[in-house]
C-alpha positions in Angstrom: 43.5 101.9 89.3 46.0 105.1 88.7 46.0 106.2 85.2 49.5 106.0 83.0 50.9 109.6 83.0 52.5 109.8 79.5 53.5 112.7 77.1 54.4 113.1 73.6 57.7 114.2 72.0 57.1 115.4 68.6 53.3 116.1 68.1 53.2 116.3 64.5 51.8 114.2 61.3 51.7 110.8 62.7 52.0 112.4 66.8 48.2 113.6 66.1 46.7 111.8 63.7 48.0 108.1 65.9 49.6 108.9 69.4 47.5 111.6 70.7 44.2 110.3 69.9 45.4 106.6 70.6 46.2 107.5 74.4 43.4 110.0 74.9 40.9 106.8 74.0 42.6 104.5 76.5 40.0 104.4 79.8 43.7 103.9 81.8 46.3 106.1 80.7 46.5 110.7 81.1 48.5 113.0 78.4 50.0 114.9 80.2 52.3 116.8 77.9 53.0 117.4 74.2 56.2 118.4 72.9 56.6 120.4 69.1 59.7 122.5 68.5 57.9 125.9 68.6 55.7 127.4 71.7 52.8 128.3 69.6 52.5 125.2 67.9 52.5 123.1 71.2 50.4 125.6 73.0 47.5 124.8 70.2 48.1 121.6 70.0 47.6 120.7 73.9 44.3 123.0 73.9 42.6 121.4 71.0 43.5 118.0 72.0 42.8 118.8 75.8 46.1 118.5 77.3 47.5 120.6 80.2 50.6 121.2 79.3 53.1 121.9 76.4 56.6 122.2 76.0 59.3 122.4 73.1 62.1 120.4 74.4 62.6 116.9 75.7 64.0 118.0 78.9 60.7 119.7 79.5 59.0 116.8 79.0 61.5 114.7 81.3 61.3 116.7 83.9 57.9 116.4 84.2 56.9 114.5 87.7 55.3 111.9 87.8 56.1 110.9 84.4 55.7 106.6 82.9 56.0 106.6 79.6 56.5 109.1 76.3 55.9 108.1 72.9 58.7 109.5 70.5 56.9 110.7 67.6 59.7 113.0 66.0 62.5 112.8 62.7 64.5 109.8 62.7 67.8 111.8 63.4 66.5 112.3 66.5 65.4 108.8 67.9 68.4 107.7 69.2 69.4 110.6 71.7 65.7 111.7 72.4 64.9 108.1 73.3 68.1 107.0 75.1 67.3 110.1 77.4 63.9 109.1 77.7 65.1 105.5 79.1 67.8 107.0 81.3 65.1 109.2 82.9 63.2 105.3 83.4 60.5 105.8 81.4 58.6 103.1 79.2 58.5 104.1 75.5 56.9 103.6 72.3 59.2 104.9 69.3 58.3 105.3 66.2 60.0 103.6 62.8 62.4 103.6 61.8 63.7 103.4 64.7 67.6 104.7 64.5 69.8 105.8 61.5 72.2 102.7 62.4 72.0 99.6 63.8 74.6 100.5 66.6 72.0 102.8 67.7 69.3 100.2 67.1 71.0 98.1 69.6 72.0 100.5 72.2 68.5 101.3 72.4 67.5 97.5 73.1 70.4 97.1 75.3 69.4 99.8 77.7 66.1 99.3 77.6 66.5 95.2 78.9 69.1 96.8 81.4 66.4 98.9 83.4 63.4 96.5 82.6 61.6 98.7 80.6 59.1 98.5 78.0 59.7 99.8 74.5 57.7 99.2 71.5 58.7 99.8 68.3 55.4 101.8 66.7 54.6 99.1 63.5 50.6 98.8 63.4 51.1 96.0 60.9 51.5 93.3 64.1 48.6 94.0 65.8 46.6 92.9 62.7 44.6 89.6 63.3 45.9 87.7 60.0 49.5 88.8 60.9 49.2 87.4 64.6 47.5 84.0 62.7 50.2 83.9 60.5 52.8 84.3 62.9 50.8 81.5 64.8 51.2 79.1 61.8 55.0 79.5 61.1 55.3 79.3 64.6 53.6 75.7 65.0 55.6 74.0 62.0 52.4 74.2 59.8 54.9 75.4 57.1 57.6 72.9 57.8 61.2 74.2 57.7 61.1 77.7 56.1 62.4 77.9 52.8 61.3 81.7 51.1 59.4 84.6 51.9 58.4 87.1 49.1 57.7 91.0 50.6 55.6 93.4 48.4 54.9 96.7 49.7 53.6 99.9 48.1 51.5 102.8 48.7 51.6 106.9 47.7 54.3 108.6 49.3 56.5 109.3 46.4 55.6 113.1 46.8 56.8 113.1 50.0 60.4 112.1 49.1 60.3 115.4 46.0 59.9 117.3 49.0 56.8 118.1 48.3 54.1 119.8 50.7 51.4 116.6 52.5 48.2 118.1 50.2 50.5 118.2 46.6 52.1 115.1 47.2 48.5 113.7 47.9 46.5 115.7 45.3 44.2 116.5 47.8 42.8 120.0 47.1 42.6 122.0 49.9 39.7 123.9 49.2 37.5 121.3 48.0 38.4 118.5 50.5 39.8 119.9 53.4 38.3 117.3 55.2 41.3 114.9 53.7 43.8 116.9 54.9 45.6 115.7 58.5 45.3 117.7 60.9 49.2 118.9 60.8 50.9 117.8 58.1 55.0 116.8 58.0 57.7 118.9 57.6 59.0 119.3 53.8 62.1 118.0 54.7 61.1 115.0 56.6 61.1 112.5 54.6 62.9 114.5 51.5 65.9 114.9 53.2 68.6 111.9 54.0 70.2 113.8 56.7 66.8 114.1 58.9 65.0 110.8 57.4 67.8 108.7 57.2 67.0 107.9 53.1 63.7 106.9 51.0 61.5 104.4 50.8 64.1 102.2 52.8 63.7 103.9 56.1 60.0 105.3 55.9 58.6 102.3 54.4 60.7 98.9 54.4 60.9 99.8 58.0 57.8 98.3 58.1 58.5 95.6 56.0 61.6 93.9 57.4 60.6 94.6 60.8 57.5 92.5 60.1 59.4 90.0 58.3 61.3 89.2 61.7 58.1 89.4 63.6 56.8 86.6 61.3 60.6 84.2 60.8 62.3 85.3 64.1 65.4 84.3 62.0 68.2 87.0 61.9 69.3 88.7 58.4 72.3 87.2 57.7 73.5 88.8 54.3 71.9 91.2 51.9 72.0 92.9 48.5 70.0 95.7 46.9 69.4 97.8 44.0 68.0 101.4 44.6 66.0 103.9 42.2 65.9 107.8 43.3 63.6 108.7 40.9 65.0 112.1 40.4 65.1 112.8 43.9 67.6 112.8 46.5 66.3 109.3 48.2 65.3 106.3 47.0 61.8 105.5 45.3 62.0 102.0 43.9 63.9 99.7 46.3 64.7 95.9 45.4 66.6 94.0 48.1 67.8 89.9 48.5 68.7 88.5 52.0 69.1 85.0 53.4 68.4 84.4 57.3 70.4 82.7 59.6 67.9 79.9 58.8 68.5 79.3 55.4 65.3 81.3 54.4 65.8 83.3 51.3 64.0 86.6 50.9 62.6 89.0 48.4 61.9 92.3 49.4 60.0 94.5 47.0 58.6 97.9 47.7 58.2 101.3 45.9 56.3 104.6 46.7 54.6 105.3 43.4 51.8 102.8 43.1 48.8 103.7 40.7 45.9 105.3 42.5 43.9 102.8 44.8 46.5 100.3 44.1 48.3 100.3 47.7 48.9 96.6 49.1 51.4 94.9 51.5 51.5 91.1 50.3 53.2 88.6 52.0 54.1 85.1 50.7 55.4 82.4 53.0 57.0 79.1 51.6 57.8 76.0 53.7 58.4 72.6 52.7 55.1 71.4 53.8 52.9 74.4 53.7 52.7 77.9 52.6 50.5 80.7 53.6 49.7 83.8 51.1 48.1 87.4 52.7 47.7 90.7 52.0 47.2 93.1 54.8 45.8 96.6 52.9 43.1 93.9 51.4 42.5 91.8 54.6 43.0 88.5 52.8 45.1 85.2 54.5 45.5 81.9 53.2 47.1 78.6 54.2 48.1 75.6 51.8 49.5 72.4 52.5 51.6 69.5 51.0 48.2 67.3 51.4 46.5 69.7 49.3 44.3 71.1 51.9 43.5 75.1 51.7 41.8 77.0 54.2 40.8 80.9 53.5 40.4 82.9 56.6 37.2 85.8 56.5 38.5 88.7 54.9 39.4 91.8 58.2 36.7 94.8 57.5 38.8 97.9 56.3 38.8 99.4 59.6 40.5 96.5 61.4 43.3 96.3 59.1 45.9 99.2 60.0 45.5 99.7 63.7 47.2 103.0 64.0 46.3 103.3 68.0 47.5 100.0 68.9 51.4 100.7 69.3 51.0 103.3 72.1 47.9 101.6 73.9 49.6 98.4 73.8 52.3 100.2 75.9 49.9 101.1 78.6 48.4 97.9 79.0 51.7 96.5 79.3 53.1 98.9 81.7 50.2 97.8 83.9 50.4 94.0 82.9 47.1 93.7 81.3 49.3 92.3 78.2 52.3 91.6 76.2 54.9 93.4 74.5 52.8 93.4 71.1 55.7 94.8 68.8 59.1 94.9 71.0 61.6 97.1 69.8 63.7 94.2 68.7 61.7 94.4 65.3 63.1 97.8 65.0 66.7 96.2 65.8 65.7 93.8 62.9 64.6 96.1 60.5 67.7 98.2 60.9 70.0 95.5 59.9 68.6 95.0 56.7 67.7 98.7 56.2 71.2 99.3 56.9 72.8 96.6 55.2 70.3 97.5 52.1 71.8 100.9 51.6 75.9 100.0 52.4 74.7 97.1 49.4 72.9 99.7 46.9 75.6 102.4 47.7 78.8 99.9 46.6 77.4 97.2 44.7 78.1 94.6 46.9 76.9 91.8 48.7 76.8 92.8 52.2 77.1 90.5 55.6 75.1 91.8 58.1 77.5 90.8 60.9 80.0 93.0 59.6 77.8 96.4 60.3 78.9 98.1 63.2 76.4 97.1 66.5 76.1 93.9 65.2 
């Protein structure tokens, strides 16, 4: 069987510590390419990773022949155009979160994509965990009954990285005793510091995460939402508090900061129905499910290491394009998450209450 010829546009942080590695492992797919802004950078990049060639632009990378698939790895204000011309050019594409700025862009993106039956996977590792499939599976089969309130807490240590400050200080890794802890590039200062290239905070880097995976466990649209942000001193948002209802009648609770205490990370997920509810944490590996007839069942805790699989997103994508499986984490996750990300920010911004059908895309 031919290999999947792929490339990556924007080899940095999360390009080579996930995408690169994640496709070089997979028995059926090729790098061909890797894409960073500057010559020298890309040149080192493709020789220590074993890749023949290396450019610094997209077209470049689109011009490549031969070409299947790209994973777009780069600054949020660039998804939108870097990945429509990327689908244009008929490629298959795993982008990473958050996906757009907007939801308009969001939903071009979707739009297109469905319009020249392509695949494109929006890059959130947190679906291809066992309990989150299981849990899925449950809500899914009416083990809850009707769906009546989901509670979302996420947190975990990038505070540092909205100061602007560099991957190692806002870490407190010290470089020379542990340079084994540091990545192998780290991100730009202004990546996730900076509202004009990240989009904002915590909303964007990290509750992308969270409201995409709360529409990859309800499947029911956002339908109105209100928030409260806390910048912390810095130019995004730290702390970010959010209420929505879905188009079910589910009401939601979204939680998340980037300032946890040291080793106190966790992503906790509570699901009530009116006949069950199911409880897990996926940082600690733990699900449950209880029932109206009083019956619990604990699932076996996921080992550390099968918990946040990084690789999935982009080897998913190959096995899809060659129909070995399913679309593990479609981009219309990323749509989802965009309308409450969005919404979130218009709400905190003007103190309002805001209907989600009233964004622009929607």
């Amino acid at each position: 069987m031919e290999k999947v010829r792929m490339a990556v546009i924007g080899a940095g942080w999360w390009g080579t510590a996930a995408h690169i590695p994640a496709i070089k492992q997979h028995p059926l797919a090729e790098l061909v390419a890797v894409q960073a802004r500057t010559l020298d950078k890309a040149q080192k990049i493709a020789t220590d990773f074993g890749v023949p060639r290396a450019c610094t632009s997209i077209d470049e990378v689109l011009a490549i022949e031969g070409l299947q698939a790209v994973v777009v790895s780069t600054t949020p204000n660039v998804h939108y155009e870097q990945t429509r011309a990327a689908l244009e050019r008929g490629l298959h594409i795993v982008i990473e979160k958050p996906m757009t700025i907007t939801v308009a862009e969001a939903q071009a993106l979707v739009d297109l994509a469905d319009q020249k039956g392509l695949q494109l996977v929006i890059s959130c590792p947190w679906h291809y965990n066992a309990h989150a499939i299981e849990a899925r599976r449950l809500v899914e089969s009416g083990a809850l009954g009707r769906m009546k309130m989901v509670s979302l807490l996420m947190t975990n240590n990038v505070a540092g990285l909205y100061q602007g400050l560099p991957w190692d200080k806002a870490h407190r890794v010290d470089r020379e005793k542990h340079p084994e802890r540091l990545p192998y590039r780290m991100p730009g200062q202004a990546s996730y510091s900076d509202p004009a290239v990240a989009g904002g905070g915590h909303i964007y880097t990290q509750i992308s995460h969270v409201a995409a995976f709360l529409g990859f466990l309800t499947h029911a649209d956002p339908v109105e939402v209100f928030a409260r942000f806390d910048n912390a001193g810095t130019h995004v948002d730290v702390y970010d508090a959010i209420d929505a209802r879905l188009a079910d009648g589910t009401l939601v609770t979204i939680a998340s900061h980037g300032l946890p205490m040291p080793g106190d990370s966790r992503f906790e997920i509570r699901a009530f129905g009116d006949r069950g509810a199911l409880s897990l944490d996926l940082v600690k590996g733990t699900l449950e499910f209880h029932d109206i007839e009083g019956n619990a069942q604990r699932y076996p805790d996921i080992p550390a290491g099968e918990r946040y699989l990084l690789r999935k997103p982009a080897q998913n994508l190959v096995d899809t394009i060659l129909g070995q499986a399913s679309n593990g984490s479609p981009a219309i996750f990323g749509l989802y998450a965009m309308k409450i990300i969005e919404a979130a920010s218009k709400s905190a911004s003007t103190c309002q209450n805001i209907r989600v059908s009233q964004l622009g895309g929607v």
